[in-house]
SERO-4910 file (N, C-alpha, C, O; in steps of 0.05 Angstrom, whole numbers):
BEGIN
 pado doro    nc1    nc2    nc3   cac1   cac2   cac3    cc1    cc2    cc3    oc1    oc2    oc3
  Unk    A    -88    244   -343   -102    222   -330   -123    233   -311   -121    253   -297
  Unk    A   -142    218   -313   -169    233   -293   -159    217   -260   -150    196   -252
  Unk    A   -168    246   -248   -160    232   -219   -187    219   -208   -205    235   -211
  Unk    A   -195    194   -195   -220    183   -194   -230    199   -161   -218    205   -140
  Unk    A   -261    202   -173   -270    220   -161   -272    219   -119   -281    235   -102
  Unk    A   -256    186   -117   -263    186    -92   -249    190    -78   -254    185    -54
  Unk    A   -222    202    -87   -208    220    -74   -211    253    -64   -201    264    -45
  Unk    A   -223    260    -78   -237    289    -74   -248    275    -36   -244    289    -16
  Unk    A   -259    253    -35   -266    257     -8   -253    244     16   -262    247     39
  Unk    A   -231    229     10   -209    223     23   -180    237     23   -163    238      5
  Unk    A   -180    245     46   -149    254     52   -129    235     40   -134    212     47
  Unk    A   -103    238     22    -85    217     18    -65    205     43    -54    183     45
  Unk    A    -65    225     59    -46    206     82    -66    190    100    -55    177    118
  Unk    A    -94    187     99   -106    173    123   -103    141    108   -111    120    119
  Unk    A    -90    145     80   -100    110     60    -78    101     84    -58    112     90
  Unk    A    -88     82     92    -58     51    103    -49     37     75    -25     35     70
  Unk    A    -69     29     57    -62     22     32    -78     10     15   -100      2     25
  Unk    A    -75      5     -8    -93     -4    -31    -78    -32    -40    -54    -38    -40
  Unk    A   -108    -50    -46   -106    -77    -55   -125    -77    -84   -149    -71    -86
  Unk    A   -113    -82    -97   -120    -92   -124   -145   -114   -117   -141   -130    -99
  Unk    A   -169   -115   -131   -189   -128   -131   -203   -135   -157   -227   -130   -159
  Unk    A   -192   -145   -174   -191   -157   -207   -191   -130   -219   -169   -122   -226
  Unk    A   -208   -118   -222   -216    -89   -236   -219    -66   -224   -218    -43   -232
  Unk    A   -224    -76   -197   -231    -46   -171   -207    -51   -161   -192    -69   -166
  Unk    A   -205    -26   -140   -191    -24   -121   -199    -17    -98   -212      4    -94
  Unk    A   -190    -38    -74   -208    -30    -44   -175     -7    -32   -150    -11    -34
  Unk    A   -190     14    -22   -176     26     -1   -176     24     25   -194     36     37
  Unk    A   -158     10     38   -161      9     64   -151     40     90   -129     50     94
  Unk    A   -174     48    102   -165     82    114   -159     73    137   -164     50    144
  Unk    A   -142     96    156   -135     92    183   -156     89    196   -156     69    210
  Unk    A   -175    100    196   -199     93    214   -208     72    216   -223     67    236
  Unk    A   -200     49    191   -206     24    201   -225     18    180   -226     -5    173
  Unk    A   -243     37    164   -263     36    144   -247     22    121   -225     12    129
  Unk    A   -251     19     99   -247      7     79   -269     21     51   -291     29     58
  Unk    A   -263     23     24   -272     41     14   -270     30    -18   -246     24    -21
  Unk    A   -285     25    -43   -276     13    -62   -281     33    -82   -300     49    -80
  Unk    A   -263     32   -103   -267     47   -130   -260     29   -158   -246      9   -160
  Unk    A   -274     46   -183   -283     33   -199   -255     36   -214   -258     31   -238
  Unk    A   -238     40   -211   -208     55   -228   -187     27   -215   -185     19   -192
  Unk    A   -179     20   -234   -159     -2   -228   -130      2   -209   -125     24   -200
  Unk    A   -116    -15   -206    -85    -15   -186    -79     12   -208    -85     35   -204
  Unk    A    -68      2   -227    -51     21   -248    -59     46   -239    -42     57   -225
  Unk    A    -83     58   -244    -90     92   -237    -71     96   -210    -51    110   -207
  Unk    A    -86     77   -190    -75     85   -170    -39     90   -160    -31    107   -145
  Unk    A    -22     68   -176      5     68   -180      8     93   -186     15    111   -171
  Unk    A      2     96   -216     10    119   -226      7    155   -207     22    174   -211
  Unk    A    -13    155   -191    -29    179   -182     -3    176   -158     16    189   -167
  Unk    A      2    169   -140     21    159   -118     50    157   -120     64    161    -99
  Unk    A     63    151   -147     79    142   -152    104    161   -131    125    151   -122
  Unk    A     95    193   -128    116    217   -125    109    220    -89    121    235    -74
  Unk    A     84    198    -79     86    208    -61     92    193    -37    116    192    -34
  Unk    A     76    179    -15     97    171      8     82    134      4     73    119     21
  Unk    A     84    132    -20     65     99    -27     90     83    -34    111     94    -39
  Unk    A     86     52    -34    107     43    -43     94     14    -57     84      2    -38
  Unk    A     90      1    -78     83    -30    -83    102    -49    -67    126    -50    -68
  Unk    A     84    -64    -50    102    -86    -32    104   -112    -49    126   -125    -49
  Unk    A     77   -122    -67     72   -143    -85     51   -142   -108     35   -125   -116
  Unk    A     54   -154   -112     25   -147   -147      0   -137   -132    -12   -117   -140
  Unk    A     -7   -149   -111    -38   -132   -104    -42   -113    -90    -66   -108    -86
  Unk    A    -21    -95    -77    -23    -80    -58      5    -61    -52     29    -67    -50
  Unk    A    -10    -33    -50     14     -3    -50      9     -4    -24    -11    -16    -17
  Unk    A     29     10     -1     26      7     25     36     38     22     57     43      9
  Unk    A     20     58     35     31     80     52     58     73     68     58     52     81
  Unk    A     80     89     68     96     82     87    109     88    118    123     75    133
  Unk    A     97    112    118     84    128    133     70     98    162     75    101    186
  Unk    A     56     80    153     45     64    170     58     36    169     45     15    174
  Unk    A     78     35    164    102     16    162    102     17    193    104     39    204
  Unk    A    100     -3    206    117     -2    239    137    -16    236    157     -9    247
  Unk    A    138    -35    223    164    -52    218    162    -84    202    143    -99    204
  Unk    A    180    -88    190    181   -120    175    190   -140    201    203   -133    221
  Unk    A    177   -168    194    183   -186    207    192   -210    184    184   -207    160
  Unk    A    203   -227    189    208   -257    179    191   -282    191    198   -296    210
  Unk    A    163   -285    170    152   -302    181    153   -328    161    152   -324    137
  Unk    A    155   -352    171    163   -373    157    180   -370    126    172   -383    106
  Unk    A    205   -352    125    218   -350    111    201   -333     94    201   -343     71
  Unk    A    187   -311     94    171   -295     78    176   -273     98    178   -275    123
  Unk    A    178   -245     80    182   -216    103    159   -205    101    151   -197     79
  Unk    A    147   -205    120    125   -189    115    125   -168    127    147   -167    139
  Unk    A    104   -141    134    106   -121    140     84   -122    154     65   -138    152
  Unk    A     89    -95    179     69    -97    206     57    -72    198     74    -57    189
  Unk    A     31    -62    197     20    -39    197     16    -29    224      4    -42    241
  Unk    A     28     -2    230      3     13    250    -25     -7    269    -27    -18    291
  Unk    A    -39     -3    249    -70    -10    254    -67    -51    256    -89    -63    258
  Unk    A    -42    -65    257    -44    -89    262    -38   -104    237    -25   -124    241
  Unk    A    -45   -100    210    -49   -111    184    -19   -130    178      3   -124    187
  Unk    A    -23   -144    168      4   -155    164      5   -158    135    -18   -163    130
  Unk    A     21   -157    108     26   -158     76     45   -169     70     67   -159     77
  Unk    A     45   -189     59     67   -203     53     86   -187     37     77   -166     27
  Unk    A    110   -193     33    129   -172     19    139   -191     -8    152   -211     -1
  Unk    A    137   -189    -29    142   -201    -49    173   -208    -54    186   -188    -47
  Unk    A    190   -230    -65    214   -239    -68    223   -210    -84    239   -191    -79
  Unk    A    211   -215    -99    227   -187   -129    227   -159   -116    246   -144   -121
  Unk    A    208   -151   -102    207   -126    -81    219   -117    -65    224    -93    -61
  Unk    A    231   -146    -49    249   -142    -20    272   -122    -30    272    -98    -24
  Unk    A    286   -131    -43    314   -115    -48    311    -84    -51    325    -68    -39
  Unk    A    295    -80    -64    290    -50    -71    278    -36    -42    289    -16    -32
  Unk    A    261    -47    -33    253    -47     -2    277    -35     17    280    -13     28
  Unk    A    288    -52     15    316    -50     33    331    -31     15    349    -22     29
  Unk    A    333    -21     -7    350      1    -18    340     28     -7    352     45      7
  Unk    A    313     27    -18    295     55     -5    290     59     15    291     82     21
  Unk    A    281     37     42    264     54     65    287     25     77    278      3     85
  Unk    A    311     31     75    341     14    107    312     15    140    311     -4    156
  Unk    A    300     34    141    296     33    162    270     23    178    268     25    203
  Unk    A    255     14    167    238    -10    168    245    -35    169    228    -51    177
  Unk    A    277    -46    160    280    -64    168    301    -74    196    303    -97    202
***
């Protein structure tokens, strides 16, 4: 699999996380920038899969690393970033959520 080239200029721990954008993918960085590439969610799943990323819902892998913690907002869990961001946590997700990272919640 080709690794897309706009990683060569991003560090992988500075991503907070990636959102699926029909065919692109925007990367959101700690610095607050934001960054898009022409390589779909899939590349990006697949390239991540071994490392500290996790899919929360169909549009978006969250570093976990910048997890500060889940909340329960109107019967939906969502997750607090670091940098403020809030992601909804998907029904089919939660469980596995809570199997792998107990301590975010």
């Amino acid at each position: 699999m080709n690794t897309p080239k706009i990683l060569n200029n991003i560090d992988r721990e500075s991503i907070c996380y990636l959102q699926s954008s029909i065919n692109y993918t925007l990367l959101f960085l700690q610095d607050g920038k934001s960054v898009i590439s022409a390589y779909n969610m899939k590349v990006f799943e697949e390239l991540f899969k071994h490392d500290n990323f996790v899919k929360i819902n169909r549009s978006k892998i969250v570093n976990v690393d910048f997890i500060q913690r889940t909340l329960i907002d109107d019967k939906t869990h969502v997750i607090l970033l670091l940098n403020g961001d809030r992601i909804a946590i998907s029904r089919r997700r939660l469980n596995g959520l809570k199997e792998n990272y107990p301590a975010i919640f």
